[in-house]
C-alpha positions as CSV (number, residue, x, y, z in Angstrom):
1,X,20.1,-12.1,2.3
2,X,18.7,-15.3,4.2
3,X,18.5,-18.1,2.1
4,X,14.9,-19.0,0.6
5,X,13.0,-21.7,1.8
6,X,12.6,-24.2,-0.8
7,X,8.5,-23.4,-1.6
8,X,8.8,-19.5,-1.1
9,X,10.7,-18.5,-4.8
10,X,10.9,-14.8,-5.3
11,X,12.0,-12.4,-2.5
12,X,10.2,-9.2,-3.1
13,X,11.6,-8.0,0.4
14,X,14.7,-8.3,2.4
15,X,16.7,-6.6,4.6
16,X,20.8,-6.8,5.0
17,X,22.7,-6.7,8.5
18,X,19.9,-4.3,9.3
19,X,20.8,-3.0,12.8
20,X,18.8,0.0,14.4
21,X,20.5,1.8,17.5
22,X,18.5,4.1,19.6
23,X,20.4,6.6,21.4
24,X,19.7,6.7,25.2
25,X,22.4,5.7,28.0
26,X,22.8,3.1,27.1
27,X,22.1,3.3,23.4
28,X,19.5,0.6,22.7
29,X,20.3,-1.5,19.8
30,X,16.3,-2.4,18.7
31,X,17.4,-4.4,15.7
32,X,21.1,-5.9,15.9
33,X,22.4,-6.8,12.4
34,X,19.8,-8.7,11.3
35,X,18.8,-10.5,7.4
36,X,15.8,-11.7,6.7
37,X,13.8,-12.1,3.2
38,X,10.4,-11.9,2.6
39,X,9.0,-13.6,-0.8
40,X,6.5,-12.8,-3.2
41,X,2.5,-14.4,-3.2
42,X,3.1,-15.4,0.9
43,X,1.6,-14.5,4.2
44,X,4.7,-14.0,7.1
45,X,3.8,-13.2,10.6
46,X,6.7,-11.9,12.6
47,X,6.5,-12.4,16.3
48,X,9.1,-12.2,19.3
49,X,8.9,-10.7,23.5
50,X,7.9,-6.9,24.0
51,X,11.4,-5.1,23.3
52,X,12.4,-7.9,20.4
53,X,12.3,-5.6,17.8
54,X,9.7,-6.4,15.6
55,X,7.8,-3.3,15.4
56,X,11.2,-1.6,14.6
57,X,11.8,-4.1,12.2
58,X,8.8,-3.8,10.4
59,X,8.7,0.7,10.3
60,X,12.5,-0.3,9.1
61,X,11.1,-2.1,6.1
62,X,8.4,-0.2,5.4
63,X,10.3,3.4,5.0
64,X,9.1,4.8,7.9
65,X,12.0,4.5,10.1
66,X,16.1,5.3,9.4
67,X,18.0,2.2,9.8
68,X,21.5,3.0,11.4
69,X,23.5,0.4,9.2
70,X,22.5,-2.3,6.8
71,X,20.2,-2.0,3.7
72,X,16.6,-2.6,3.2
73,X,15.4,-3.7,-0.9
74,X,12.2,-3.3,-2.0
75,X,11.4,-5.2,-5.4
76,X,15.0,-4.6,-5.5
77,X,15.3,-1.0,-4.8
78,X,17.7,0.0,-1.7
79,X,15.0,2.2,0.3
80,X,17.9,3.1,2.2
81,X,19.8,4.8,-0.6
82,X,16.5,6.9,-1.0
83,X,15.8,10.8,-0.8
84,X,12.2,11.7,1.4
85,X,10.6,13.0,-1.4
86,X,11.0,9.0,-3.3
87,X,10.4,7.7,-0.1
88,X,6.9,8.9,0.0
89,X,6.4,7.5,-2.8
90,X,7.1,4.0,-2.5
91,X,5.2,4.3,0.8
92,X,2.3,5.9,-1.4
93,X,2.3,3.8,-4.2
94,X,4.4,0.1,-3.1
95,X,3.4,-0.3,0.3
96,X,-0.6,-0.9,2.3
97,X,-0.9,-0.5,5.8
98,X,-3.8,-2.3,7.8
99,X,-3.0,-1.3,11.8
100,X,-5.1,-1.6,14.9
101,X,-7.1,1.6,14.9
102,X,-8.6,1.3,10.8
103,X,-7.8,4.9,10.8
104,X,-10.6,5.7,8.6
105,X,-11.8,9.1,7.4
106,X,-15.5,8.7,9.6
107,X,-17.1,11.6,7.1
108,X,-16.1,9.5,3.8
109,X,-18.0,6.0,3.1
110,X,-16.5,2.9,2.5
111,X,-15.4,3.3,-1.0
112,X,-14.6,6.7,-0.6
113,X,-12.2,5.8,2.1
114,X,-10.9,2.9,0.1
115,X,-10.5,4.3,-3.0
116,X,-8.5,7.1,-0.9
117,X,-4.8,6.7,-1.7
118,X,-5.4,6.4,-5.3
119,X,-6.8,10.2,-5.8
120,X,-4.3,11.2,-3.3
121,X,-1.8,9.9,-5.8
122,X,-3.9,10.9,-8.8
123,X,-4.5,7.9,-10.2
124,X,-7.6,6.1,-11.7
125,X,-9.7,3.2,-10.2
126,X,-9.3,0.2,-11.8
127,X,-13.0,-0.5,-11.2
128,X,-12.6,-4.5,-11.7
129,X,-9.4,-4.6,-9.7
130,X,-11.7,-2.7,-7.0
131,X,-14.5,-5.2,-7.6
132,X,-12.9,-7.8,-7.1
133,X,-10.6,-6.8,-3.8
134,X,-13.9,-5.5,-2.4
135,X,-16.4,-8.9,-3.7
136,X,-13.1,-10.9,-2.0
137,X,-13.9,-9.3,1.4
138,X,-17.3,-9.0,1.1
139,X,-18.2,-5.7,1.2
140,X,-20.2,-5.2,-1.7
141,X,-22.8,-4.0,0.0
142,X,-21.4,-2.0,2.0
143,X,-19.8,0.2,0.0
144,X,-22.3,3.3,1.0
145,X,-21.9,3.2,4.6
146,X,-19.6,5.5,6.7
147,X,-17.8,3.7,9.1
148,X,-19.9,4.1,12.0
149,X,-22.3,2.1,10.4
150,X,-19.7,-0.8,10.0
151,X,-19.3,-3.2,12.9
152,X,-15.5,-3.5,13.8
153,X,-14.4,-6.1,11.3
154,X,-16.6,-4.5,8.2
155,X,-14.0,-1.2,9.1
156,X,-11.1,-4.0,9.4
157,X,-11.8,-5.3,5.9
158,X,-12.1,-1.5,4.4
159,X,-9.0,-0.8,5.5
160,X,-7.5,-4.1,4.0
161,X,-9.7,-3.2,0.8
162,X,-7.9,0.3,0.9
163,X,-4.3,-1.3,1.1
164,X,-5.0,-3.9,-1.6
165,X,-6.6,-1.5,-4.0
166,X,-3.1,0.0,-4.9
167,X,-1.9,-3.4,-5.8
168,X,1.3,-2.7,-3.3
169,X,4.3,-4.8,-3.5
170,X,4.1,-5.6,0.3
171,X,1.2,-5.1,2.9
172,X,2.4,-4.0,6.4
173,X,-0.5,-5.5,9.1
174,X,0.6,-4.1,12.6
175,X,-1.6,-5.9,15.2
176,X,-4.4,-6.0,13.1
177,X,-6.8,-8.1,14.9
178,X,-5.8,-6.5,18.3
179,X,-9.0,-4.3,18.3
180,X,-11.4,-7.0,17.1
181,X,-12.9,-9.7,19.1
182,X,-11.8,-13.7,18.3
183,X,-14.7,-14.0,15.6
184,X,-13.8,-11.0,13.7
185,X,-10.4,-11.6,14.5
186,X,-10.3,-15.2,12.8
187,X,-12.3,-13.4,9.7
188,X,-9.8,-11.3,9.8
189,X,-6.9,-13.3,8.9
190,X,-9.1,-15.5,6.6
191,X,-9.2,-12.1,4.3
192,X,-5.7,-11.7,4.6
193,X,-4.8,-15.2,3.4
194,X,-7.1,-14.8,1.1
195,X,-5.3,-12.1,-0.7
196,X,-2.7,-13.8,-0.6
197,X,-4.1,-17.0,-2.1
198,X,-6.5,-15.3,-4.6
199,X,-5.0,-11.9,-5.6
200,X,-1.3,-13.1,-5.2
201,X,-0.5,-10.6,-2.7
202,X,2.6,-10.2,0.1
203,X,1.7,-9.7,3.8
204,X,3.6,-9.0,6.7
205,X,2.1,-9.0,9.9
206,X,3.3,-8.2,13.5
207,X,1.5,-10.1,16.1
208,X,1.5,-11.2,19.5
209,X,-0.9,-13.9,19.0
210,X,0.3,-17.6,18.5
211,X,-3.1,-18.3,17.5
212,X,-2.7,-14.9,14.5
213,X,0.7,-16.5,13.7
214,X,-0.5,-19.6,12.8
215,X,-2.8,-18.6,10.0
216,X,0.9,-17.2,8.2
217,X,2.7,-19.5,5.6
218,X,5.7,-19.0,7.9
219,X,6.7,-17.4,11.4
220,X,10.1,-15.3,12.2
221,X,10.7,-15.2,15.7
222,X,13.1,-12.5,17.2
223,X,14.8,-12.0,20.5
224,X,16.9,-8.8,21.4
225,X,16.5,-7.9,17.7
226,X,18.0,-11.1,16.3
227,X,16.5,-14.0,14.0
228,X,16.1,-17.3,16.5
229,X,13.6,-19.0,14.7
230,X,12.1,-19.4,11.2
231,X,9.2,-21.2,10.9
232,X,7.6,-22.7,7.8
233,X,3.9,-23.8,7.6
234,X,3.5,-23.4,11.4
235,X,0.3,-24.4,13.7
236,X,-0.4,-22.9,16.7
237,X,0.8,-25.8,18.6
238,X,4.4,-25.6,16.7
239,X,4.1,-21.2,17.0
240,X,3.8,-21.9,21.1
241,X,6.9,-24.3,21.0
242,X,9.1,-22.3,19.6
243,X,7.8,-19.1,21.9
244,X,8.9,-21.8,24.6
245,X,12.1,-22.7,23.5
246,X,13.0,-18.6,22.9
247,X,12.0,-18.0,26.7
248,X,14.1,-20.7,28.4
């Protein structure tokens, strides 16, 4: 594993000499024996060039992709040792998605779709873990509403409410303000740190968006599926140096 930067403690994710090989002619090698860790309670955005391997990286971590070599541990659990059927599990019970599209049931209201994943696991709500994810992103009153009553960034912060309300070990945000204009956007990511501030959650996001990146406790730059950079505490004035310095 990657060493730990000094203020990030626990890795609750972390991938070893990860390398994920495509086949075409030539083979594409997306990710290329990489190890990277990802700690618990903090708010990681990775980011690199189209073809850098970040989305791979991040269906790799998240189950939903083989690796071809290398390991991938999950609160210490090698998901690549893994049958499907525990798989689906972990990616049921220890891991919350937020992408691009919501993909929210539009006959279901907000709580219905939030409280979703637990009845499809058969599980109870915790109603004051519920109350307070959904008070945190101010949805309260909103709770009734179908999703096309919600403006883009109330169904953003539904779907956020429905990846938090399983308390996951990790939360997977895949472009997740690429849909939403620079207001709802910036609210956005205010929700999402503030999960991780207030509720002690761990977020990884892919982004594009030196401006997204910035609002992360740190920033992992790839190129040709390879760590370059590793970013703690970055600005989007540091984010755009280091794109700079990747490029040259």
């Amino acid at each position: 594993m990657s060493a730990a930067p000094a203020f990030f403690g626990t890795a609750v994710l972390a991938c070893e000499h990860l390398t994920r090989i495509y086949p075409a002619q030539p083979p594409v090698r997306a990710v290329d024996d990489l190890s990277v860790s990802f700690y618990a309670g903090t708010f990681t955005a990775i980011m690199g060039p189209s073809g850098s391997g970040k989305s791979t990286l991040m269906h790799c971590l998240a189950g939903l992709d083989t690796p071809t070599s290398g390991r991938v541990l999950l609160a210490g659990r090698d998901l690549t040792a893994m049958n499907d059927r525990d798989l689906t599990r972990v990616r049921r019970d220890d891991i919350g998605f937020v992408f691009q599209s919501f993909n929210l049931l539009p006959a279901l209201t907000a709580e219905q779709n939030i409280v979703l994943p637990l009845e499809l696991a058969g599980r109870k709500v915790d109603r004051p873990h519920l109350d307070q994810v959904v008070d945190s992103l101010g949805l309260s009153d909103r709770l009734a509403h179908r999703p096309s009553e919600l403006s883009g960034g109330q169904q953003q912060r539904v779907a956020i409410a429905r990846a938090l309300v399983t308390r996951p070990s990790v939360i997977f945000a895949d472009e997740p303000t690429g849909a939403l204009d620079s207001a709802s956007g910036a609210d956005l990511l205010g929700y999402l740190q503030r999960s991780v501030r207030d509720l002690g959650q761990t977020v990884v996001m892919v982004t594009h968006d030196p401006n997204a990146a910035a609002h992360a406790d740190r920033v992992v730059l790839l190129r040709d599926g390879r760590l370059v950079d590793d970013l703690d505490d970055p600005d989007a004035d540091t984010v755009h140096a280091a794109l700079k310095r990747m490029a040259r």
